[in-house]
C-alpha positions as CSV (number, residue, x, y, z in Angstrom):
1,X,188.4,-8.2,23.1
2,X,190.5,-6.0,21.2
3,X,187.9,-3.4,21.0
4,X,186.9,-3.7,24.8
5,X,190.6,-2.7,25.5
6,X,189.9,0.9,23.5
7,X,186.6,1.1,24.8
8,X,187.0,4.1,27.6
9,X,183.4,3.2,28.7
10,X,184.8,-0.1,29.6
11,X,187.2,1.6,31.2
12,X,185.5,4.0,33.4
13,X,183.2,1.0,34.4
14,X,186.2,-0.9,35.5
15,X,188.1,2.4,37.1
16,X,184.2,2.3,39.3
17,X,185.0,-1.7,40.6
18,X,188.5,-1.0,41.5
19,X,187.4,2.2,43.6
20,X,184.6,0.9,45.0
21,X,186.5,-1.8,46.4
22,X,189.3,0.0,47.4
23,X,186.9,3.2,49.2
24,X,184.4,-0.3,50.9
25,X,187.7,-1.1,52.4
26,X,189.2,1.7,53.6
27,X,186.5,3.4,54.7
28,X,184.0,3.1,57.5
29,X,180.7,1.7,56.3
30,X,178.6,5.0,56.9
31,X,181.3,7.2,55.6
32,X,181.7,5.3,52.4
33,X,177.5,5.2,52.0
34,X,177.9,9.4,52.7
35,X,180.5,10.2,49.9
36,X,178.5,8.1,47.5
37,X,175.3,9.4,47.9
38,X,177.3,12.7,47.7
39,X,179.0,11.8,44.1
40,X,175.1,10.6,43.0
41,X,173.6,13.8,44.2
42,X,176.1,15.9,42.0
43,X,176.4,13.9,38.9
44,X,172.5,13.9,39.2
45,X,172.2,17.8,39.5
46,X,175.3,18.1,36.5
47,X,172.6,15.9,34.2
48,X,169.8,17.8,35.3
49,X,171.2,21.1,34.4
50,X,173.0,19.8,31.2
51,X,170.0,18.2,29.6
52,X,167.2,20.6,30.9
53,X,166.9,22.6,27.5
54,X,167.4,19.7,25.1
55,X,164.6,17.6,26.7
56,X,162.3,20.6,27.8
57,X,162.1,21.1,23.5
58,X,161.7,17.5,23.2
59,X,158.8,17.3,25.8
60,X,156.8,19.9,23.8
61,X,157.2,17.8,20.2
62,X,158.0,14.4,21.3
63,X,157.8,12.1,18.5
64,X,161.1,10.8,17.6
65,X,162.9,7.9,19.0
66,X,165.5,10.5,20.0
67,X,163.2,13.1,21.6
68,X,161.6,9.9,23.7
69,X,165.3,9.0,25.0
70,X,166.8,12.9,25.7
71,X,163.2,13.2,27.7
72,X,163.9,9.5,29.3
73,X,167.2,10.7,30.2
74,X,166.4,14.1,31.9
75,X,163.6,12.7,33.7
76,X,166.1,10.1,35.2
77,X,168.6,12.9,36.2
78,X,166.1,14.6,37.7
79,X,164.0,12.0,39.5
80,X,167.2,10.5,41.3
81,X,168.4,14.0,42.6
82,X,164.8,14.6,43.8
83,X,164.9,11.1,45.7
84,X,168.6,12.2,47.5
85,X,166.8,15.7,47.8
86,X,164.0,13.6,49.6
87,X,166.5,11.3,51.6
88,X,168.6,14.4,52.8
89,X,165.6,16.1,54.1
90,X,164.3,12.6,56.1
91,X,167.4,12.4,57.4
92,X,168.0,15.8,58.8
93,X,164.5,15.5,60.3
94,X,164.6,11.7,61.8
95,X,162.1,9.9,59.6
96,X,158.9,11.2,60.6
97,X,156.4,8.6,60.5
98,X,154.1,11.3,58.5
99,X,156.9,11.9,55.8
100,X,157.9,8.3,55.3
101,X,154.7,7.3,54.3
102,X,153.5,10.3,52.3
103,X,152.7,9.9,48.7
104,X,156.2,11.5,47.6
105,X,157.7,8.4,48.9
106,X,156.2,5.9,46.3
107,X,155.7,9.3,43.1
108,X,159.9,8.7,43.0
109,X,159.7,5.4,42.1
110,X,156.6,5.6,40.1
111,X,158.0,8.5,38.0
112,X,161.1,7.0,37.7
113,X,159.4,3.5,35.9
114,X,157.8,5.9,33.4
115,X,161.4,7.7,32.8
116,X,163.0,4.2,32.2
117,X,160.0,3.1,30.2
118,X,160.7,5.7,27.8
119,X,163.9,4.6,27.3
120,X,163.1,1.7,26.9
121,X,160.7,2.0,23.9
122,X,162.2,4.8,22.4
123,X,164.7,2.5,20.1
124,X,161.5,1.6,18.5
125,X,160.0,4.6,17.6
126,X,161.9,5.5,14.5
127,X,161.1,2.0,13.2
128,X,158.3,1.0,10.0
129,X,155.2,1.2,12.0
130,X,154.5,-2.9,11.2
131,X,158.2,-3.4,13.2
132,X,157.4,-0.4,15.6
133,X,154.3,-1.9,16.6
134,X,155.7,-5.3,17.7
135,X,158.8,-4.4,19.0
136,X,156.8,-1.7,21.7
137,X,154.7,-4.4,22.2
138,X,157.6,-6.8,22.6
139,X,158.9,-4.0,25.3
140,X,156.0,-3.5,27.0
141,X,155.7,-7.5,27.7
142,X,158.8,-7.2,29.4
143,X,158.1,-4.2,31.5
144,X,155.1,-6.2,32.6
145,X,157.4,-9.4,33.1
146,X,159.7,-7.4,35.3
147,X,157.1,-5.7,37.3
148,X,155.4,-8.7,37.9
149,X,158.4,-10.6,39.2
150,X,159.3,-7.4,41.3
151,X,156.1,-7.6,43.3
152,X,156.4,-11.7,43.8
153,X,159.9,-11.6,45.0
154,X,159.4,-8.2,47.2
155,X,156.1,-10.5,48.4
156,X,157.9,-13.6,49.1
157,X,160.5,-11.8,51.2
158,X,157.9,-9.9,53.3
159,X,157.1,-11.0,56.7
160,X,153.7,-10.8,59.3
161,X,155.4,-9.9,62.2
162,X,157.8,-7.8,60.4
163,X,161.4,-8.7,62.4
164,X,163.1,-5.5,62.3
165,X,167.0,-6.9,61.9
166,X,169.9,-4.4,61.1
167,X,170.9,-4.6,56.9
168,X,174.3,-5.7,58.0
169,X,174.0,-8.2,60.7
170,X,175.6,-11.1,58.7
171,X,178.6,-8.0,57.9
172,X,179.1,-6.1,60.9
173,X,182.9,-5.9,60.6
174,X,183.1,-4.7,57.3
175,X,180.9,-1.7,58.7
176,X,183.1,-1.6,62.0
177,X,180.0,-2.0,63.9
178,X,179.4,-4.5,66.7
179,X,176.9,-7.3,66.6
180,X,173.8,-5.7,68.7
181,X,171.1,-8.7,69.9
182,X,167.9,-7.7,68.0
183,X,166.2,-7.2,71.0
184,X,168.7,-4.9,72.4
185,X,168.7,-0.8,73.2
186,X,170.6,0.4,69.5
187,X,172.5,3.5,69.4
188,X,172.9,5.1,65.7
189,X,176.0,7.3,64.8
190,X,173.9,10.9,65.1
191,X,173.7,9.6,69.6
192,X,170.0,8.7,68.7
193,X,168.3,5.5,70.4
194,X,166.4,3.1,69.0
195,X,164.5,0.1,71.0
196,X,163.5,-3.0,69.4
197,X,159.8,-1.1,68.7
198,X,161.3,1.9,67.2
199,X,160.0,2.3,63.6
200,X,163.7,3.4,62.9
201,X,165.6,0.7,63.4
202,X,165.9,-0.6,59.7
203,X,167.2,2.7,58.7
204,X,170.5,2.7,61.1
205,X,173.7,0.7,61.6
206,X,174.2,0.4,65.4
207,X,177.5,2.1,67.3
208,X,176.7,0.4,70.6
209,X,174.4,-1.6,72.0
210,X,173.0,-1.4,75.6
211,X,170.5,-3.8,77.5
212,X,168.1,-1.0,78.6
213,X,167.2,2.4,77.9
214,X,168.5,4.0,81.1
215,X,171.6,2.6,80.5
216,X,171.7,4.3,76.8
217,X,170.4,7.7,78.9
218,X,173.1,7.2,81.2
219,X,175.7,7.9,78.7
220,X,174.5,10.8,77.0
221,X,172.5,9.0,73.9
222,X,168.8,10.5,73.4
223,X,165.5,8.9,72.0
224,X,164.3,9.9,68.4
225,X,162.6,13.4,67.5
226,X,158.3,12.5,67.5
C-alpha cells in the first residue's frame, strides 16, 4: 500500500476517475464524448510522432523483446489516431453507407490485434528459447481464448431483425436527452432526421423526437446526406 501511495502512475490513473466523473457530470453527454475523443486524438498524434524513429529502427532489425514492444507501441499510437482520423471524416460526411462498410473499417481493428499481439509476446522474446517457446505458446493460447470469446459474446448479443434502439435509452438524463419511442421521427444534434429505417440511427443520441417526418420538416430539421 505504501508503495501505491508514491506510485504517480497510480496517481494519474486515479486523477483520470475523479475527472471523468466530475466532466460525465457536468457536461452534456455529446460534449463530454467531443472533448474526449479530442484528448485521444492528440495524445495519439504526441505518441505517434514521439516514437516514430525508435520503432521505425526497430521494424527494420526486430528481434529483441524491446524492439517487439517500441514497434507494439507505435503501431498502437498510430492505429488509434488513424481510427479518430477515420471517425472524424464519417462524421463530417454523414456515414455513407459505402464508407461504413469499406474494408478500412474492419483493417483498424485488425491491425490493431497484431499491434497488441506484439506486445503481448514481446516479454518473451529475450527469454532461453525452451521458456521462450512455451511462454509464446502460452500467449498465443490466450489471444486465441480471447478472440474466441469475443466472437461468442458479440454472437450472442446480435439480433435477426436488428432493433435499432438509441445506446442510451435506459440513461437518457444523464445525456440530457428525452426518451424518443423507437418508432418515432429522431432528430440528432447537427438538425439531421432519422426515421426508425434510417441506417443512422445507432450512431446518434436524439434532441427531439416528432411523430412524423413533416412535422420534423416543419421545424427546420432535414433528412441525411445519400
Amino acid at each position: 500500500m505504501k508503495r501505491l501511495k508514491s506510485s504517480l502512475v497510480a496517481w494519474s490513473l486515479g486523477g483520470s476517475l475523479v475527472s471523468f466523473t466530475a466532466f460525465f457530470y457536468i457536461l452534456p453527454y455529446e460534449r463530454f464524448l467531443d472533448l474526449a475523443l479530442a484528448v485521444a486524438f492528440g495524445v495519439a498524434f504526441a505518441g505517434t510522432v514521439k516514437y516514430g524513429r525508435d520503432a521505425i529502427r526497430a521494424l527494420r532489425s526486430g528481434r529483441s523483446g524491446a524492439e517487439f514492444l517500441i514497434v507494439a507501441v507505435f503501431a498502437m499510437f498510430t492505429i488509434i489516431l488513424s481510427q479518430r482520423i477515420w471517425g472524424i471524416t464519417l462524421r463530417v460526411l454523414n456515414r455513407p453507407d459505402w464508407l461504413v462498410d469499406s474494408p478500412l473499417t474492419i483493417l483498424i481493428p485488425w491491425l490493431l490485434a497484431w499491434a497488441m499481439s506484439l506486445a503481448l509476446i514481446a516479454p518473451d522474446i529475450d527469454l532461453e528459447p525452451e521458456d521462450a517457446k512455451t511462454n509464446i505458446w502460452k500467449s498465443i493460447s490466450l489471444f486465441i481464448g480471447g478472440a474466441l470469446a469475443g466472437f461468442v459474446i458479440a454472437s450472442s448479443f446480435s439480433t435477426k431483425d436488428a432493433v435499432e434502439v438509441s445506446r442510451l435509452s435506459a440513461w437518457p438524463h444523464l445525456a440530457h436527452r428525452p426518451t424518443c419511442p423507437r418508432e418515432s421521427v429522431w432528430v440528432s444534434s447537427t438538425g439531421v432526421y432519422h426515421t426508425a429505417s434510417s441506417p443512422y440511427r445507432t450512431s446518434i443520441y436524439p434532441r427531439h423526437c416528432f411523430s412524423t417526418v413533416e412535422e420534423a420538416e416543419a421545424k427546420g430539421y432535414r433528412p441525411p446526406k445519400r
